[in-house]
N, C-alpha and C positions, 0 to 999 in steps of 0.2 A: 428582801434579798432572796429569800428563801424559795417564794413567790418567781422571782427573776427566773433563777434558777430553772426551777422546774420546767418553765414555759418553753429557754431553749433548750431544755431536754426534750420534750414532747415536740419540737422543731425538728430537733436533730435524728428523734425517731422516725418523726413522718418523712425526710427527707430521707433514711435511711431504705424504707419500706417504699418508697415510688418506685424504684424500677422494680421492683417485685411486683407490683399491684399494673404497672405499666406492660410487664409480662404476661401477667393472666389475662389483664382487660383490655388491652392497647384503648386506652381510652381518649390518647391522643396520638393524631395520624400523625407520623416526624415524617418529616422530606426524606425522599432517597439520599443514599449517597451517590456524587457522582462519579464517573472513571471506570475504567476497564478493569471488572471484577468478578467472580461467577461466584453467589450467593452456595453456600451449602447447602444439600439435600439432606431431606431428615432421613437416616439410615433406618433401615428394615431390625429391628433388632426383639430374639428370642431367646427362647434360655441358653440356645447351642451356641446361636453367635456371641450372646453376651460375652458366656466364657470360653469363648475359644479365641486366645489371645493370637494365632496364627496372622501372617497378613495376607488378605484376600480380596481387597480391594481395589479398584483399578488408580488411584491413587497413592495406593505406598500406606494407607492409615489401618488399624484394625478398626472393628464395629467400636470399640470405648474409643480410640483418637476421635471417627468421627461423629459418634452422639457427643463427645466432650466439646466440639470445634462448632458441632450446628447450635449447642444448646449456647454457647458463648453468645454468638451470632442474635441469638433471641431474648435477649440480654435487653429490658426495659431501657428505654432514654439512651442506647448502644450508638447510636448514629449521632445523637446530639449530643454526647460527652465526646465521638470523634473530633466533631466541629470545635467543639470548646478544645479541644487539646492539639489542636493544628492552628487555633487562632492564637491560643497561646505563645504556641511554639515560635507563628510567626513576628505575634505582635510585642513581645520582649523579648526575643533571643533573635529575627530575624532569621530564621530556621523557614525554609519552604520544606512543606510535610510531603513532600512526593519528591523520589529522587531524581527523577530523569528531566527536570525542571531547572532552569538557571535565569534566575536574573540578572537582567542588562546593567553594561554601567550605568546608562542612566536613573536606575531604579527606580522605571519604569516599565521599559519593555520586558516581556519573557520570552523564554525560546524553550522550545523541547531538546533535550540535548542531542536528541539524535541528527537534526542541522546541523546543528555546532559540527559534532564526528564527522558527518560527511565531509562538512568544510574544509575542517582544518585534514583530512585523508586519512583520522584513524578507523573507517570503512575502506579504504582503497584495496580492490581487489585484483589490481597490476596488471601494468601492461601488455602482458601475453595475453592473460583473458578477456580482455577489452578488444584487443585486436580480432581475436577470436571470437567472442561475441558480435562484434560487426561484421566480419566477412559473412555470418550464419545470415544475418540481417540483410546486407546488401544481395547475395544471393535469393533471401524471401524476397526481397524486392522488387527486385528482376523479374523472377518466377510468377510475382502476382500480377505488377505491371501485364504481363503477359496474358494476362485475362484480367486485364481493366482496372484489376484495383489499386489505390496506392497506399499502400501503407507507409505511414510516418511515423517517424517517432517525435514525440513533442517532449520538449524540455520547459516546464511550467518554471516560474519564479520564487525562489527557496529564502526565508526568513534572514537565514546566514549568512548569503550571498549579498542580500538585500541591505543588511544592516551591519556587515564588518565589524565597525567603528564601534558595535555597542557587546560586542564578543567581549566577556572576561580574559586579563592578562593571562591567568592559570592555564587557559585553554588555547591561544594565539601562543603561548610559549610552545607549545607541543606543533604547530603546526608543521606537515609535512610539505615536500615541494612541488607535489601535486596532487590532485584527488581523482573519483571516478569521474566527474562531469566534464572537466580538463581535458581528460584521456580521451574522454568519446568523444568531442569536435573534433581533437587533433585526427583521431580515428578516422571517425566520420569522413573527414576533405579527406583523407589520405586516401579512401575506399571506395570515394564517390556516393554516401549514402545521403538520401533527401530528404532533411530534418526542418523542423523550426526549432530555434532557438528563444522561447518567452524570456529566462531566466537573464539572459545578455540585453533584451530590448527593453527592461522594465530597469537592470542596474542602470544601465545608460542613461535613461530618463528618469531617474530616482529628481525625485523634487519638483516637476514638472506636470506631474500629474493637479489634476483639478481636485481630485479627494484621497484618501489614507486608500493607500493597498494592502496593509495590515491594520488589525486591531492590536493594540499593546497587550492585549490579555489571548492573544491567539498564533498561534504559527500556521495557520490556513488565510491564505490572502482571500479579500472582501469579494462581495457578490460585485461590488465595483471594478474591481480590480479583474476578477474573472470574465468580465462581460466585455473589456478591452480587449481582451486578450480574444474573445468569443469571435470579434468583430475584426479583428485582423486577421483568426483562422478561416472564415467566412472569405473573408476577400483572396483568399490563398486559394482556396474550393474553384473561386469564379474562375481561374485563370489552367485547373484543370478540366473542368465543366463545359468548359464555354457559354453556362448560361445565367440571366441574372437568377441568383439566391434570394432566398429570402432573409433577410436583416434583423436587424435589434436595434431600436432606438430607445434611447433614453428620456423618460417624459416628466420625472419629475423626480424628487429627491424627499426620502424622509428620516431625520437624524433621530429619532425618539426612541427607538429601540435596535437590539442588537439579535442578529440571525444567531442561528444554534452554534455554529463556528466562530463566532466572532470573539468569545470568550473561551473557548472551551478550555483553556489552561487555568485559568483562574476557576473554575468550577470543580475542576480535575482534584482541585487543593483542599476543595468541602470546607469552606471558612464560614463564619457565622455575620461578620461582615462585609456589605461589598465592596471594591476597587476602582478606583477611579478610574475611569478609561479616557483614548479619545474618542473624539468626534465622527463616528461613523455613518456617512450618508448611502442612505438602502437604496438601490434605483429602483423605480416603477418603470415597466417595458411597456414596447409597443412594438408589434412586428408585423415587417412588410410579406406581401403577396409574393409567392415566387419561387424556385424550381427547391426543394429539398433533396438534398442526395441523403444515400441509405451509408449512414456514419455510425461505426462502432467501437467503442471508446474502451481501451482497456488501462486501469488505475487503481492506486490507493485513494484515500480518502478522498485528496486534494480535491478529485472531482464531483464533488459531492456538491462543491459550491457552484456548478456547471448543471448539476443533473437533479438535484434533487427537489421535488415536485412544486415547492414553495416560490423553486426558482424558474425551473425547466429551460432555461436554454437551449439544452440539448433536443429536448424535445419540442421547441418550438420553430430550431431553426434547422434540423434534420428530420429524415424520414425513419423512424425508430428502427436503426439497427442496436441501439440498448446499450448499456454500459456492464463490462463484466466487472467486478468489484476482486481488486486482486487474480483477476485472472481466473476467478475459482465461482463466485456468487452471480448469476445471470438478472441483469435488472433492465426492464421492469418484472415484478415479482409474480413467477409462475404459482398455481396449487397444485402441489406443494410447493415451495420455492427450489427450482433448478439450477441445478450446478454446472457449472462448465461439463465434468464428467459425462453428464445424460445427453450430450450435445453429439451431432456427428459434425467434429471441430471444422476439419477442410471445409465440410460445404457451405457451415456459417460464414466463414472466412471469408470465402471466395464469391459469397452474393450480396457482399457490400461494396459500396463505389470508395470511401475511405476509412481506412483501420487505422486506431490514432493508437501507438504505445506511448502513453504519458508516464514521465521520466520526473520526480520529483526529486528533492533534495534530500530526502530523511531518509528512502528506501531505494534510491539507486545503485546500493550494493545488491540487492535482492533483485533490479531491472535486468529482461520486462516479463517477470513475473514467473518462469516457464511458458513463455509466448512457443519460444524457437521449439525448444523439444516438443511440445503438441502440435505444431503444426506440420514438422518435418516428419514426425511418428504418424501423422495423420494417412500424408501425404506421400511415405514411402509403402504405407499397407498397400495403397491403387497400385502405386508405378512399379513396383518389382514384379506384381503380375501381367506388365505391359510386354508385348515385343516391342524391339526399337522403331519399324516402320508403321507404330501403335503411335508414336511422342508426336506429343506436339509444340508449340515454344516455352512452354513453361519445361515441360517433362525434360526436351534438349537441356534447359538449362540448368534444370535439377541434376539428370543425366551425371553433366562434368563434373559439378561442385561432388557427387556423391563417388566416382570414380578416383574422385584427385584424394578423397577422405581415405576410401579404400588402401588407394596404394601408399598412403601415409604410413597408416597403421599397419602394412604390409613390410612395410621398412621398420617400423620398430617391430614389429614379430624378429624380424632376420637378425636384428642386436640386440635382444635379447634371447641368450642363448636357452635358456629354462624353457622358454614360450616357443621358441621355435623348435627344439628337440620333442617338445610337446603335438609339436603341428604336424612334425616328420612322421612318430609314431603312429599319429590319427590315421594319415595318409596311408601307410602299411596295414593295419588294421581294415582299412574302408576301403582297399584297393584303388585308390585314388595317384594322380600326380600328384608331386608334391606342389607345384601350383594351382591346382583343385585347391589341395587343403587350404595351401595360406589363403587363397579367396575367399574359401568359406569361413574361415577362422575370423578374416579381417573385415567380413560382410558382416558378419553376426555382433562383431566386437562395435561395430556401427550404429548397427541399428539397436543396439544396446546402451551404446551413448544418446541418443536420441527417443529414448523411451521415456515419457514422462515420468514425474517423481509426483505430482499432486500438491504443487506447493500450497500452502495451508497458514493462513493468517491470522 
C-alpha cells in the first residue's frame, strides 16, 4: 500500500512539474490557438521600469501587469489546458467558450451573433441615415457613371436571413420591425440606386440549390455558394460590357475536406474534439477565354471566399483591380503591404470598369466601410479648385449634390442662433457680407463632414 502510495505521489509530482519543464523546454510543439487574439509582447523591463508603478503603457498596464500577463501566457501546456477547459465547458455544461457564438435550434447549426443583431435590428442605424447614406451613393453613382464606371453595391447572403427558423426564441423575441438591409432596398427603389441583391435570390431558392451554401460550423457561405453567385455577377457585367466575359465552370466536386472558412466558428471554440459537419462539396473550376473588365471589390471577410488565392475567382474572372479588405487593407499584397491611405483614392476609383461595395449581414451597420467620405474628400480636393466652365458631367453633377449640402447647412446655421451670431461676428471681424461668411462657415462645415475618419477593423 505503502508502495501504491508513493508511485501516485511521484505521478502527481511529475504531473505537477510538466508545465514548468514544458516552459523551459517546450519540448512539445501544442497547436496554436485559434480566433482573433493578439499574443503579448515581452515588455522591456529594468530596475527604473520595474519599480515604477506609474502607467505608461500604451495599454493601460504598468511594466509588473504586463511582465505578469506575458509570463502567464508562457505558461507550459497554457493552450492545451485552454482546450480541455472549453471542451469541458462544452461537453457537460453545454457552455460554448466564446461569447459571440449561438447555437441553432437544431443543435447543429452556429451562427456569429453578430447576424443574428443585424437580423433581428439591434444594429439598425435608422431611417434618416440610410436615406442619407443612399442619396451620398446615388449621386457617386451618377458622378462615376459619368466616367464609365459603375459602381454597385452588392448585397451578399447572410446566415440569418438564410436560416430564420433556426434563430433561438431568446433572440426572435427581441426582434425589431425592421433592420438595416430592409431600409436600403426600400432606400435603394425609392432613389433609383443600381444594386444586386444576393441575400433575396439565395432565400428565395433556399432548398433548391444542388449543394450546402453554408457549413453548420461556419457563418461565411461555401466556395460553392460564392461561385453562383460569381456567375450570376458575371452575367450582370455582360449586359454592361457588351462583350462576352470570361466564365467559371464547374468541373468537378470533392467532399473530403473543408476550406479555411468552412469551419471557422467551431475552430474559434479551440475544442480538443472534432464536430460533426455536413457535407461540403469544394468545386474544382475551369475558366473560359474572354473579355475581363478591371473590377474592384471593396468587403469584409465574406470575400475572401471570392478572392482568396486557393480560390481566385476574382482573379480569374476579372482584370486585377484587387480587393480592398475593409476599405482600409489593399490586396493583392504590396512590399510592404498598402493601405487604402498611401492610395490617390479618386484615381483608383475611377480607372476601374466596376466597383463592387459588398454589403453583408454581420457589418452593414458599419456599410460601405467609409467608401462615401474617401471618395467625396478625394474628389472635392480637384473640383473646388475647378472654374465652373472647368466641369464636366461628373463635376455638373457633383456641382448640385455639393450646393444643395451647402445651403442645408446654411439653414441650420440661420436656427441656430449660437452658430449663427457666431458667423455674424466672423463676418465683422473679416470684413466680409454676411453671406460670404455663412458660405464659408457652411463650405467648411462640408467638407468637414466628408473628411475621412480612417475606419479601422
Amino acid at each position: 500500500m505503502k508502495t501504491f502510495k508513493r508511485i501516485w505521489f511521484l505521478v502527481l509530482l511529475a504531473l505537477l512539474f510538466l508545465p514548468m519543464t514544458q516552459t523551459c523546454f517546450h519540448w512539445v510543439d501544442e497547436k496554436p490557438l485559434d480566433g482573433a487574439f493578439v499574443e503579448a509582447k515581452k515588455p522591456v523591463v529594468s530596475l527604473k521600469t520595474l519599480f515604477n508603478e506609474d502607467n505608461n503603457s500604451a495599454n493601460g498596464e504598468t511594466v509588473q501587469d504586463s511582465l505578469t500577463t506575458w509570463c502567464n501566457e508562457q505558461t507550459g501546456f497554457r493552450k492545451s489546458m485552454i482546450r480541455l477547459n472549453n471542451q469541458l465547458l462544452y461537453t457537460a455544461f453545454g457552455k460554448i467558450p466564446v461569447t459571440h457564438l449561438v447555437k441553432g435550434k437544431d443543435n447543429s447549426n452556429f451562427f456569429d451573433k453578430s447576424y443574428i443583431n443585424s437580423y433581428i435590428g439591434e444594429t439598425y442605424i435608422g431611417e434618416e441615415k440610410i436615406k442619407y447614406i443612399t442619396r451620398q451613393l446615388k449621386v457617386i453613382q451618377d458622378m462615376l457613371e459619368a466616367k464609365g464606371v459603375t459602381l454597385l453595391p452588392v448585397f451578399v447572403v447572410g446566415k440569418a436571413s438564410y436560416f430564420p427558423e433556426l434563430i433561438p426564441d431568446d433572440f426572435m423575441s427581441k426582434r425589431q420591425e425592421t433592420n438595416n438591409y430592409e431600409e436600403y432596398l426600400k432606400a435603394f427603389e425609392e432613389q433609383g440606386v443600381e444594386m444586386i441583391d444576393f441575400n433575396r435570390w439565395f432565400c428565395e431558392n433556399k432548398g433548391n440549390e444542388a449543394h450546402p451554401i453554408y457549413c453548420n460550423l461556419s457563418s461565411h457561405w461555401t466556395v460553392y455558394g460564392a461561385s453562383l453567385a460569381m456567375d450570376s455577377l458575371v452575367r450582370y457585367m455582360e449586359t454592361k460590357t457588351h462583350q462576352t466575359q470570361a466564365h467559371v465552370t464547374i468541373t468537378a466536386f470533392d467532399s473530403t475536406y473543408l476550406m479555411e472558412q468552412d469551419d471557422e466558428l467551431y475552430r474559434m471554440m479551440n475544442l480538443i474534439f472534432p464536430m460533426d459537419h455536413n457535407t461540403i462539396y469544394q468545386p474544382k473550376f475551369s475558366f473560359t477565354q474572354g473579355y475581363k473588365p478591371r473590377v474592384l471589390s471593396i468587403s469584409d471577410s465574406y470575400w475572401w471566399a471570392i478572392y482568396a488565392w486557393d480560390v481566385a475567382l476574382h482573379q480569374n474572372l476579372f482584370s486585377e483591380g484587387g480587393f480592398w479588405f475593409y476599405n482600409k487593407t489593399v490586396y493583392p499584397k504590396q512590399d510592404p503591404i498598402q493601405t487604402v491611405e498611401a492610395l490617390n483614392y479618386k484615381q483608383e476609383i475611377e480607372k476601374q470598369e466596376f466597383v463592387l461595395l459588398v454589403c453583408t449581414e454581420a457589418t452593414n451597420q458599419l456599410w460601405p466601410y467609409g467608401f462615401i467620405e474617401r471618395y467625396l474628400s478625394a474628389y472635392d480636393n480637384v473640383f473646388r479648385y475647378k472654374q465652373p466652365e472647368q466641369y464636366d458631367a461628373s463635376d455638373n453633377i457633383y456641382a448640385a449634390y455639393r450646393n444643395d449640402r451647402i445651403a442645408s447647412i446654411i439653414q441650420h446655421i440661420k436656427e441656430t442662433p449660437e452658430w449663427f451670431e457666431s458667423v455674424k461676428q466672423q463676418a465683422e471681424e473679416k470684413g466680409m457680407t454676411l453671406e460670404e461668411s455663412l458660405w464659408g462657415s457652411a463650405e467648411y462645415t462640408y467638407r468637414m463632414n466628408i473628411e475621412p475618419t480612417g475606419y479601422v477593423r
